[in-house]
C-alpha positions as CSV (number, residue, x, y, z in Angstrom):
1,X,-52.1,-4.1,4.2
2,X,-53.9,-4.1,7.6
3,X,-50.8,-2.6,9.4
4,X,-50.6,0.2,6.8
5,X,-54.1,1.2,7.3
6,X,-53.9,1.1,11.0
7,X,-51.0,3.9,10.3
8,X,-52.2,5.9,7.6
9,X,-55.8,6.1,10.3
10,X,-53.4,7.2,13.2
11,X,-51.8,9.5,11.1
12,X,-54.7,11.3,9.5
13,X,-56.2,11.4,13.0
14,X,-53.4,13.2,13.6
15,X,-53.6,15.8,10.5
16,X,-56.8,16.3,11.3
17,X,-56.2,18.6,14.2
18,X,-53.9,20.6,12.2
19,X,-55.1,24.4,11.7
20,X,-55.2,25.7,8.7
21,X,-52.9,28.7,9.3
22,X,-52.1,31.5,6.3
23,X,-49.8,30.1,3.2
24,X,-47.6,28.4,5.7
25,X,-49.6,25.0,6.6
26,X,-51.0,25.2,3.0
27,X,-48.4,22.2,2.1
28,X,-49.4,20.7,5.3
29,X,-53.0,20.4,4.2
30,X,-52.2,19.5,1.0
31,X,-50.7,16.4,2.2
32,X,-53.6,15.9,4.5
33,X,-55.4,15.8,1.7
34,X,-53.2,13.4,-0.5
35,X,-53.1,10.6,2.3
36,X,-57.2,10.8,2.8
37,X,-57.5,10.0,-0.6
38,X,-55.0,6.9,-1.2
39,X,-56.8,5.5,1.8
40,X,-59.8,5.8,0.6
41,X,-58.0,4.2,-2.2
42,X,-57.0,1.5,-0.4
43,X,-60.1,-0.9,-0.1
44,X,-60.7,-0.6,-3.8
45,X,-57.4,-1.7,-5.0
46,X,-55.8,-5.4,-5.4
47,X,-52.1,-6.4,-6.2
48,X,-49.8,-4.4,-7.2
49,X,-51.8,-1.5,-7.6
50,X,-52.5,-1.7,-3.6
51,X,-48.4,-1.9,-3.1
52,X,-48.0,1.3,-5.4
53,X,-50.7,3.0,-3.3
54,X,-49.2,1.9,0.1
55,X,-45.9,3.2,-1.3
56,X,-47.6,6.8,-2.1
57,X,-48.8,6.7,1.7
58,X,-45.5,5.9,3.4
59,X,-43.6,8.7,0.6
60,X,-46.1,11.3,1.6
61,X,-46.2,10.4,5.5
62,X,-41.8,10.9,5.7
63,X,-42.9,14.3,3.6
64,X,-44.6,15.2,6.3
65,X,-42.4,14.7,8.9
66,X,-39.0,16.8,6.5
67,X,-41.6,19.4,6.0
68,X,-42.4,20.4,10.0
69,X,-38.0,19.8,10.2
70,X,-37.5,22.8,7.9
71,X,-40.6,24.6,9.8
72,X,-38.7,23.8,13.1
73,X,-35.3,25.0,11.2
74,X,-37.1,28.2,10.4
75,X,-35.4,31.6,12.1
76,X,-38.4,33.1,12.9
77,X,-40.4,30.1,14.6
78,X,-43.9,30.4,14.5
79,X,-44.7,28.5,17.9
80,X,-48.5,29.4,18.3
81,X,-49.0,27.6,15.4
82,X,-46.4,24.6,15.5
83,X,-47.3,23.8,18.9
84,X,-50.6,22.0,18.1
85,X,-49.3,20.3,15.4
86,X,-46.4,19.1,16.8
87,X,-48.5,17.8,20.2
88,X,-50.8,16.2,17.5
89,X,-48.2,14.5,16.0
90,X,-46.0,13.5,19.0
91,X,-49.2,11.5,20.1
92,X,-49.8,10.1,16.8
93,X,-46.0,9.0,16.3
94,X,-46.5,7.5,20.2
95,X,-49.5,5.4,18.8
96,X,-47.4,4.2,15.8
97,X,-44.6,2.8,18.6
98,X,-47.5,0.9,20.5
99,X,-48.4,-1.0,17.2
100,X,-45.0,-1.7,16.2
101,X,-44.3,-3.3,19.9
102,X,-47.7,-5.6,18.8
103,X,-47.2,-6.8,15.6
104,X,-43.5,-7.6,17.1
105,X,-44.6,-9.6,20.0
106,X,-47.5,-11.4,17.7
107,X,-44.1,-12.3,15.4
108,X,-42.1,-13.5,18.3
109,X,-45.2,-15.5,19.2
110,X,-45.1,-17.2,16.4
111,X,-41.1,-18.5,17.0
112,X,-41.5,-22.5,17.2
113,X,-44.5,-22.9,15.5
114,X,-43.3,-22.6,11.0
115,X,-40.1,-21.4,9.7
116,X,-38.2,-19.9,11.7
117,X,-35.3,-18.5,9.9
118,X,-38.5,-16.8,7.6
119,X,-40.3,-15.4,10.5
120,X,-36.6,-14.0,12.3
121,X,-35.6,-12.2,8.6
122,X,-39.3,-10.8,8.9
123,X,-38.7,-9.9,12.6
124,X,-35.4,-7.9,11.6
125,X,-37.6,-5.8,8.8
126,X,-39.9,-4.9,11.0
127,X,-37.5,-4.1,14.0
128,X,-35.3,-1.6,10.6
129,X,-38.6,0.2,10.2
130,X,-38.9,0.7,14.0
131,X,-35.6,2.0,14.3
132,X,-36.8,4.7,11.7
133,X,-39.8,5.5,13.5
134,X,-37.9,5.5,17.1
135,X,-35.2,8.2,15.5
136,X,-38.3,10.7,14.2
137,X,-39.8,10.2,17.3
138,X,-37.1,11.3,19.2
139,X,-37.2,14.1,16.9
140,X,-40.0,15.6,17.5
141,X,-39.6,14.9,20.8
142,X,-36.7,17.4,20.4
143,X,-39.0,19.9,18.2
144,X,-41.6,19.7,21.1
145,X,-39.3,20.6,23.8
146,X,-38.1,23.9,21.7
147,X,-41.3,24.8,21.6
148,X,-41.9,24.8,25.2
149,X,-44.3,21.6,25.6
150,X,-44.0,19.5,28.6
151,X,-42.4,16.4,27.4
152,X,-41.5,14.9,30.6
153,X,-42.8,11.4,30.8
154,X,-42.6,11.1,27.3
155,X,-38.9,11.4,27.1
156,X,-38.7,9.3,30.5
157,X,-40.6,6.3,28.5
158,X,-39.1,6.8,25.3
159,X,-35.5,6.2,27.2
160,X,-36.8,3.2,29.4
161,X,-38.1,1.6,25.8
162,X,-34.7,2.5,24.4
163,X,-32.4,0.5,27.1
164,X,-34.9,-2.4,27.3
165,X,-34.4,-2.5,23.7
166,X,-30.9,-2.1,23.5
167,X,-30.3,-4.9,26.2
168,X,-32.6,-7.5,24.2
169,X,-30.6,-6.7,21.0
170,X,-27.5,-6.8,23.0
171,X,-27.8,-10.7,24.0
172,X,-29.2,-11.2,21.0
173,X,-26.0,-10.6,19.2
174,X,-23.8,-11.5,21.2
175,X,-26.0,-15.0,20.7
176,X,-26.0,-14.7,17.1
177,X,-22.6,-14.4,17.0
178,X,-21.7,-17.4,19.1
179,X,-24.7,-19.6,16.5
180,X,-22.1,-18.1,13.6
181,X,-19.2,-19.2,14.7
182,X,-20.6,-22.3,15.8
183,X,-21.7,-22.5,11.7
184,X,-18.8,-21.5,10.6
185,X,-16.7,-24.0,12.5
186,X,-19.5,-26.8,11.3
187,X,-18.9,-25.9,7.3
188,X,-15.1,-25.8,8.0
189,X,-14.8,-29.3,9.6
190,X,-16.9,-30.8,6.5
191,X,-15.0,-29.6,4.2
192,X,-15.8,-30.5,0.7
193,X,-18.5,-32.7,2.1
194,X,-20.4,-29.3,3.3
195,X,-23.8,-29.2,2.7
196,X,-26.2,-26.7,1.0
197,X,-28.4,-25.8,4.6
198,X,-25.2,-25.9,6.3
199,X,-24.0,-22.9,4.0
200,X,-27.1,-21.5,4.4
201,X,-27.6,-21.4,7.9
202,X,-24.1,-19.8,8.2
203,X,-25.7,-17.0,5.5
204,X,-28.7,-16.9,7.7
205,X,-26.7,-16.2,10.6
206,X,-25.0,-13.1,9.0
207,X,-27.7,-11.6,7.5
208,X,-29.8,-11.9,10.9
209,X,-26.4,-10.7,12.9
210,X,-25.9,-7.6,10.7
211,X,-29.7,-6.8,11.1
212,X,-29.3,-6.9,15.0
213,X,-26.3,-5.1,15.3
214,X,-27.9,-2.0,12.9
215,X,-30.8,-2.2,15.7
216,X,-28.5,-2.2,18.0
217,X,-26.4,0.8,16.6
218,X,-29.7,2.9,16.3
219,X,-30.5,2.5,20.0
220,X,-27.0,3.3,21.4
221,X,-27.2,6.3,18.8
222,X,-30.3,7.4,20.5
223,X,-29.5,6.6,24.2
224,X,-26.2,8.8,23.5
225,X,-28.7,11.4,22.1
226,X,-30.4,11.1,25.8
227,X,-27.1,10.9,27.7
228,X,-27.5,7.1,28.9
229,X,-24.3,5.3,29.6
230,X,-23.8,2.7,26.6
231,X,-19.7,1.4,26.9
232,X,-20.6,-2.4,27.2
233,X,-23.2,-2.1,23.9
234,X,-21.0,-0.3,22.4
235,X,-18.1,-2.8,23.0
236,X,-20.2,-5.9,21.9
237,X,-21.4,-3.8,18.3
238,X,-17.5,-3.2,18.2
239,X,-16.9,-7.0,18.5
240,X,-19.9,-8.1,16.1
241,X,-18.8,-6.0,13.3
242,X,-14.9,-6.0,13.7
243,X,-14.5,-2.2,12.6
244,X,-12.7,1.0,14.7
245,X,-15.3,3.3,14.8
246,X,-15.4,7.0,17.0
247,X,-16.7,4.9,19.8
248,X,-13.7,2.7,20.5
249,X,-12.7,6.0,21.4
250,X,-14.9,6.2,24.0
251,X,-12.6,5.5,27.3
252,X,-15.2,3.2,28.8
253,X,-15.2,1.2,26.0
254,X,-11.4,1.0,25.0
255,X,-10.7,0.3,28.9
256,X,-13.2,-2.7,29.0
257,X,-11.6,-4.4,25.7
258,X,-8.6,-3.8,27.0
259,X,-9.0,-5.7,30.3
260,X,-10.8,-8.4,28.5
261,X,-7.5,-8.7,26.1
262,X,-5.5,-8.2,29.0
263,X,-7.1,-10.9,30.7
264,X,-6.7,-13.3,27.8
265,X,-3.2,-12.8,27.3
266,X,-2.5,-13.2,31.1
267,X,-4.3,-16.6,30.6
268,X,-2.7,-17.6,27.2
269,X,0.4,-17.4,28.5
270,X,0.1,-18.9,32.2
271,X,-1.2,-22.1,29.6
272,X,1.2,-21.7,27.1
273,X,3.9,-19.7,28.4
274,X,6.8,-22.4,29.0
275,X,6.0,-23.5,25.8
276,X,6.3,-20.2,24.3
277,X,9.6,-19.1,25.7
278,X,11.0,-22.7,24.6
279,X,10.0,-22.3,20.9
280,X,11.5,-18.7,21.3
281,X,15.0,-20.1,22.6
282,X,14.7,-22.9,19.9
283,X,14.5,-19.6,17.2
284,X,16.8,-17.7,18.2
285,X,19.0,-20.5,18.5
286,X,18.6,-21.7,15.2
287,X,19.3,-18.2,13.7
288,X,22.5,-18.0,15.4
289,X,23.4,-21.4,14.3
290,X,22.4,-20.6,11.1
291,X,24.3,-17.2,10.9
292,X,27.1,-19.0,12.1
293,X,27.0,-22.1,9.3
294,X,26.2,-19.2,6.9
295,X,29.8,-17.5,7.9
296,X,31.6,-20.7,7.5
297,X,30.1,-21.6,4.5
298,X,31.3,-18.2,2.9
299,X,34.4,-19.2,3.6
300,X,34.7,-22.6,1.9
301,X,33.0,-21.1,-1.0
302,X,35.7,-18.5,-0.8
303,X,38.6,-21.1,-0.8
304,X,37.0,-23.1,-3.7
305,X,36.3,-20.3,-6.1
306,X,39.5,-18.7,-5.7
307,X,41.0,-21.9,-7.0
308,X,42.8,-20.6,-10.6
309,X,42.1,-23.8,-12.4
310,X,38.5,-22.3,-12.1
311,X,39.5,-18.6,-13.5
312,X,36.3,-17.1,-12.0
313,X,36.3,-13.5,-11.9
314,X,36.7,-11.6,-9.0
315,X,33.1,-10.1,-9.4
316,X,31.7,-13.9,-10.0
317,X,33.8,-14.9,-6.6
318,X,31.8,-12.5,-4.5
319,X,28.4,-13.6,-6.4
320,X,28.7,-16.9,-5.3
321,X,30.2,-16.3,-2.2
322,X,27.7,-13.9,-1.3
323,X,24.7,-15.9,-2.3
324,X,26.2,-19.1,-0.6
325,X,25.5,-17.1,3.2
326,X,22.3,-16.0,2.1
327,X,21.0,-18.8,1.3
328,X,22.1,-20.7,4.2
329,X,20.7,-17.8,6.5
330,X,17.1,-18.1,4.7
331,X,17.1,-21.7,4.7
332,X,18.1,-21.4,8.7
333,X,15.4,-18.9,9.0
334,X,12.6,-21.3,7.3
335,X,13.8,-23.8,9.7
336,X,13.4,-21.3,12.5
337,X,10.0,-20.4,11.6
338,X,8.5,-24.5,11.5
339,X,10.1,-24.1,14.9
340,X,7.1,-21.5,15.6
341,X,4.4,-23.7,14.5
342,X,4.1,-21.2,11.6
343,X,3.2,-23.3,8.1
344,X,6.0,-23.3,5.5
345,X,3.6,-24.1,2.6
346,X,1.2,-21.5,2.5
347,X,4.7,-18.8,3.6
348,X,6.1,-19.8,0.3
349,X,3.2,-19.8,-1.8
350,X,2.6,-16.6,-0.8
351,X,5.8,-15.5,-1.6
352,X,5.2,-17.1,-4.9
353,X,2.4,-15.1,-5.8
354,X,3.8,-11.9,-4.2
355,X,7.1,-12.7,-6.5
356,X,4.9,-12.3,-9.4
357,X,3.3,-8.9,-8.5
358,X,6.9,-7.5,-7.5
359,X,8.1,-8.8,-10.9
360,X,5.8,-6.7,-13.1
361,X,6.3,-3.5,-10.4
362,X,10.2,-3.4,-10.8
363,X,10.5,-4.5,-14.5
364,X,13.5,-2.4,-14.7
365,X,15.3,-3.8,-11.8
366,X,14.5,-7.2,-13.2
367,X,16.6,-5.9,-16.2
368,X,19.1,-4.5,-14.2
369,X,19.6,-8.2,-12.6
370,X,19.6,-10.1,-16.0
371,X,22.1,-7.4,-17.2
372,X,24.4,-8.4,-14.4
373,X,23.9,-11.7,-14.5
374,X,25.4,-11.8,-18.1
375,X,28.2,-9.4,-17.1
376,X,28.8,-12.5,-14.0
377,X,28.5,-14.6,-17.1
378,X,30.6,-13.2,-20.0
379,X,33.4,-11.3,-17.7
380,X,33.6,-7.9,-20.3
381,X,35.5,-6.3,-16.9
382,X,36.3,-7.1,-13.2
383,X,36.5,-5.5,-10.3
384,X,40.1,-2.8,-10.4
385,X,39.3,-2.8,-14.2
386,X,39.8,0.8,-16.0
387,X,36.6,0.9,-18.2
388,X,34.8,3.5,-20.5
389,X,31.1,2.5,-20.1
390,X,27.9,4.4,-20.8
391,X,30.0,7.4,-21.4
392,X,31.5,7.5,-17.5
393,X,35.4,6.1,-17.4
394,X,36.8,4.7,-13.8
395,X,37.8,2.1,-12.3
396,X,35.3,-0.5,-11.0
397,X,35.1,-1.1,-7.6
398,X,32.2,-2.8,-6.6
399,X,29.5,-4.8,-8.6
400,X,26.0,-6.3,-7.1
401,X,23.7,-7.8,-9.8
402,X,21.7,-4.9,-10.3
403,X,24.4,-1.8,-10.3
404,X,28.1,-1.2,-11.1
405,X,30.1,1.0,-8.8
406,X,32.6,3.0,-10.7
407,X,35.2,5.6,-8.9
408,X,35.9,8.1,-12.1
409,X,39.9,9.7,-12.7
410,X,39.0,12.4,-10.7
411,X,38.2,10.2,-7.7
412,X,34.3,10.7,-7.7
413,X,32.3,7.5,-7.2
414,X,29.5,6.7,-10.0
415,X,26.6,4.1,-9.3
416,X,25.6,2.6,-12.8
417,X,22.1,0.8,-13.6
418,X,23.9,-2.7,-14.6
419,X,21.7,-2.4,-17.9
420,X,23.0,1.0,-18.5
421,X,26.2,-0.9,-19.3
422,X,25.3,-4.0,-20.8
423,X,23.2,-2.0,-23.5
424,X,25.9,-0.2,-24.3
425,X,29.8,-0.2,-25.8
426,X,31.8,-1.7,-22.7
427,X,35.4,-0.5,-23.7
428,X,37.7,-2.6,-21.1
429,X,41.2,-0.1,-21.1
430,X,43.4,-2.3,-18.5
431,X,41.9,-5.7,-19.9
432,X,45.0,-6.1,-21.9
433,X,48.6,-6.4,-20.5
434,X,50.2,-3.6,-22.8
435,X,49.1,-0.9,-24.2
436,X,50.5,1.7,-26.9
437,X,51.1,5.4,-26.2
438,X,50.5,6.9,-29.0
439,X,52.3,10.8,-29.8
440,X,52.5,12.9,-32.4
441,X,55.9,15.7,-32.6
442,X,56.4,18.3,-34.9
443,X,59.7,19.3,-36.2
444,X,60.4,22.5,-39.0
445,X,61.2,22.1,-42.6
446,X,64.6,23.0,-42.4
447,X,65.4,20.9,-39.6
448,X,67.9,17.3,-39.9
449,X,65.3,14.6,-40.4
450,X,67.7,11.8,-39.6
451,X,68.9,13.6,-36.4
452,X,65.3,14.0,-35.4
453,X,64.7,10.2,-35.4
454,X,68.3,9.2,-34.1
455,X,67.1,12.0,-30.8
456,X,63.5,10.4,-30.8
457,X,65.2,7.1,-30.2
458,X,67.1,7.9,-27.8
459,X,64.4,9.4,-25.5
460,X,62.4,6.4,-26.5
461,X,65.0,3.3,-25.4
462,X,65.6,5.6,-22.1
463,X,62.7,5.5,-21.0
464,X,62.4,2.6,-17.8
465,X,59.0,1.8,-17.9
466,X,58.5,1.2,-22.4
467,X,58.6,-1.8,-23.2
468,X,61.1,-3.7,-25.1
469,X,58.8,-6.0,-27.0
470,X,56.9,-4.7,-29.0
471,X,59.5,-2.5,-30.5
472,X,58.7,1.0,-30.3
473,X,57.6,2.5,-33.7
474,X,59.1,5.8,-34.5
475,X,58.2,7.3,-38.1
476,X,57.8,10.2,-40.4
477,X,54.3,10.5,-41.0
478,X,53.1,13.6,-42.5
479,X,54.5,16.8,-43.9
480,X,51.9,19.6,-42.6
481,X,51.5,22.9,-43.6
482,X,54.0,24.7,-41.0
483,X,55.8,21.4,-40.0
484,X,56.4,17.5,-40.2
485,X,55.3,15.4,-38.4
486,X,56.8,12.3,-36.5
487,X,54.7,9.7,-35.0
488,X,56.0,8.3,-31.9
489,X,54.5,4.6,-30.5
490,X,56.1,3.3,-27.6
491,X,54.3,0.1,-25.7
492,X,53.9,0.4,-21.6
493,X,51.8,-1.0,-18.9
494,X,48.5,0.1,-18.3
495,X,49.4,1.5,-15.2
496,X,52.2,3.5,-16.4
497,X,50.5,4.9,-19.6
498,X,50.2,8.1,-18.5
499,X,53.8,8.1,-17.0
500,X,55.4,7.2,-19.9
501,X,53.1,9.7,-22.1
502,X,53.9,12.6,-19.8
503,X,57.8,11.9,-19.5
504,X,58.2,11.6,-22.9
505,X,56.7,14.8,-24.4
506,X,58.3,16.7,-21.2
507,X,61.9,14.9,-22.2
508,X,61.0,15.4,-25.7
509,X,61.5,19.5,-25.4
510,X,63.9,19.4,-23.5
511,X,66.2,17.6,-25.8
512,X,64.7,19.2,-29.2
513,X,65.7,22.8,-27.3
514,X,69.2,21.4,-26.8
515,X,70.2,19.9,-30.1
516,X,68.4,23.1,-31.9
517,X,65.7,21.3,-33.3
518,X,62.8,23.5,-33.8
519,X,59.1,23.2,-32.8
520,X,57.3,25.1,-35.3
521,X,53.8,26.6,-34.7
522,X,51.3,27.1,-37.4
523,X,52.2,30.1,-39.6
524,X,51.2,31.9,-42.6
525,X,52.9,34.0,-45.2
526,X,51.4,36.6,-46.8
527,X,52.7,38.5,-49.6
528,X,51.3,41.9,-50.8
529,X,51.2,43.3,-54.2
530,X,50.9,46.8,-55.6
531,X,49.8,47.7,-58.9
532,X,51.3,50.9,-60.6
533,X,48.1,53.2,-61.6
């Protein structure tokens, strides 16, 4: 309560000079005011009354200081009467810095002699308020030299305090953070046998290291502000907090971290180097080795699925065949990486875990995967197969386990989700060894009926690529409106299907036009009456 006091006197000493100039300083005065009577307050209040009145004080000081920033922002300045106050309070902000650098040293004192780890978090407070007071003095130091007042040696002192600050809080994290890692190394040697002050010491540490480097960021803020040179403080606040800020930007900084790195990698690998390129050669020797096993494995796969007591399908072949390289490469590269010194165990449970979040992110190629695994499975069509699935007919020519290629009759090629066609009717057209043709002719009413078939026959039993067995069937079938009808089945290949189909209806008109059968189109009579009147 004694330091706030000794402010709230410096500060009114410093109101107290203010003129009372028109409406303009009327807020000024007004807060003049305010303070005088919360100090007066001060000696006559206990607990937490005395914290709330303390609070008022320090709420309506920083009210101050935003309330001459928005005079200073003002177009038309009003020097003649700013320039006293801000004089007054320059000195009284220059006071506040002297009292701050005593209560510091009296805490430093005190280093040794209790707790420390208490009296260094109570050291870092103070030093967060000091930063404040440092930036709004520099501030007004800014505000005074606008205004014409000789700040001089004030600005000279203010930047000598700055670097001697900035170089104490400068060892002093680059100390901390050696005591952190020191910690840190401690609590990961004991493992589970790490104690409760060893956890909080390394706590200790980080809250003391982050205090420092915010110090630490205030003053290079402020010494940039004043044009000092501040690469190496800014490279050891770059170090201490581990983020790429603007300044790493800064040329003399990036240049120094990138000797230093430099310089450690030169040294690494004059150490480590032969060692190094040996575990390299081992690598890359292991993946050739492995790409090479992987190749000749293919091919033993290759020989014993294509054995036809096993009747695998040509798309279940190239699975296994496939997989059986792959999975001698991986393996090859695993055995490539122990090679680097790089843990297996932790590698794989990480793929583990990152198996489950890609599982629930492509749920739909998961599907398409299970779909082909059943079509490996169940064998509905293999590769050169003529299929009509999910509405697209073609041949296939390629399967993986999570699409179908398919090239279409009209030679287009067709890439189907696998459970596109496993969700739907597969219709396997070449599955079969024969297939019928089926054909429909139409002869007129007063054409020979038993000439028609004896001429359909003929066609038929001519025909090199039908099939002798089954017998082709060759019947009357309806009697239309304009004609009947004969149904005409012959059996072929697959493959010739459309051969025989097109032959025989070309052949079919030919030989109809010769022997004067007649191909009647639909026709209508219409007969017209008319009544006598």
């Amino acid at each position: 309560m004694h330091r706030i006091i000794a402010l709230i006197m410096l500060a009114i000493v410093g109101l107290s000079s203010l003129p009372a100039q028109a409406d303009t300083s009327s807020e000024l005065t007004s807060l003049q005011t305010s303070i005088q009577h919360d100090v007066a307050l001060l000696s006559k209040t206990h607990g937490e009354l005395t914290n709330f009145t303390e609070y008022k004080i320090k709420q309506n000081t920083e009210l101050l200081h935003e309330k001459l920033k928005e005079l200073m922002a003002e177009p038309d300045l009003n020097k003649e009467m700013l320039s006293p106050i801000i004089k007054s309070h320059l000195i009284f902000i220059g006071k506040v810095d002297n009292y701050f650098k005593t209560k510091i040293a009296t805490l430093q004192g005190q280093l040794g002699k209790g707790d420390d780890n208490k009296i260094m978090m109570q050291l870092s407070m103070l030093e967060a308020e000091r930063d404040q007071q440092l930036q709004a003095y520099l501030d007004v130091l800014g505000w005074a030299k606008t205004l014409g007042l000789n700040t001089g040696d004030q600005t000279a002192l203010l930047t000598k305090n700055l670097i001697a600050r900035a170089d104490g809080f400068n060892s002093f994290v680059q100390y901390t953070q050696d005591k952190l890692k020191q910690a840190i190394k401690e609590v990961s040697l004991a493992g589970k046998d790490v104690t409760a002050e060893q956890t909080l010491n390394v706590t200790d540490l980080k809250e003391r290291l982050s205090y420092a480097s915010s110090s630490l960021g205030v003053a290079i803020h402020l010494l940039d502000i004043l044009g000092q040179d501040t690469a190496d403080m800014k490279e050891t606040l770059f170090k201490s907090s581990g983020d790429i800020t603007q300044d790493v930007l800064n040329i003399d900084v990036a240049s120094s971290l990138f000797e230093q790195w430099l310089t450690s990698a030169q040294n690494y690998l004059i150490e480590n180097g032969p060692g190094i390129v040996f575990k390299l050669f081992i690598f890359v020797l292991i993946l050739v080795a492995a790409s090479l096993i992987g190749k000749a494995v293919q091919k033993l796969v290759r020989k014993a699925v294509s054995n036809s007591k096993l009747k695998f399908s040509v798309l279940l072949q190239e699975f296994f065949i496939s997989l059986s390289g792959k999975a001698t490469f991986t393996l090859g590269v695993l055995i490539a990486l122990s090679q680097l010194g790089i843990e297996l165990a932790p590698l794989l449970a990480g793929f583990g875990v990152a198996g489950v979040i890609i599982g629930f992110a492509l749920q739909d190629t998961l599907s398409n995967f299970a779909s082909g695994m059943m079509i490996l499975v169940y064998r509905p069509y293999d590769v050169g197969d003529l299929i009509n699935a999910a509405g697209v007919t073609g041949k296939v020519s390629h399967m993986s386990l999570v699409s179908t290629t398919i090239k279409t009759l009209d030679n287009q090629r067709l890439i189907i989700p696998n459970n596109k066609i496993w969700g739907d009717t597969i219709n396997n057209i070449t599955v079969e060894h024969q297939r019928r043709v089926d054909m429909t002719f139409g002869i007129g009413y007063g054409d020979d009926i038993e000439k028609t078939e004896k001429v359909l026959k003929e066609i038929i039993m001519a025909h090199p690529k039908v099939l002798k067995t089954p017998e082709p069937t060759i019947k009357l079938h309806t009697l239309g409106e304009s004609s009947v009808d004969f149904i005409v089945r012959p059996w072929a290949k697959p493959e010739d299907y459309w051969d025989v189909y097109w032959d025989i209806t070309r052949t079919v008109k030919m030989r109809f036009d010769a022997e004067n059968i007649s191909i009647p189109f639909p026709q209508r009579d219409i007969h017209i009456y008319q009544e006598s009147v």
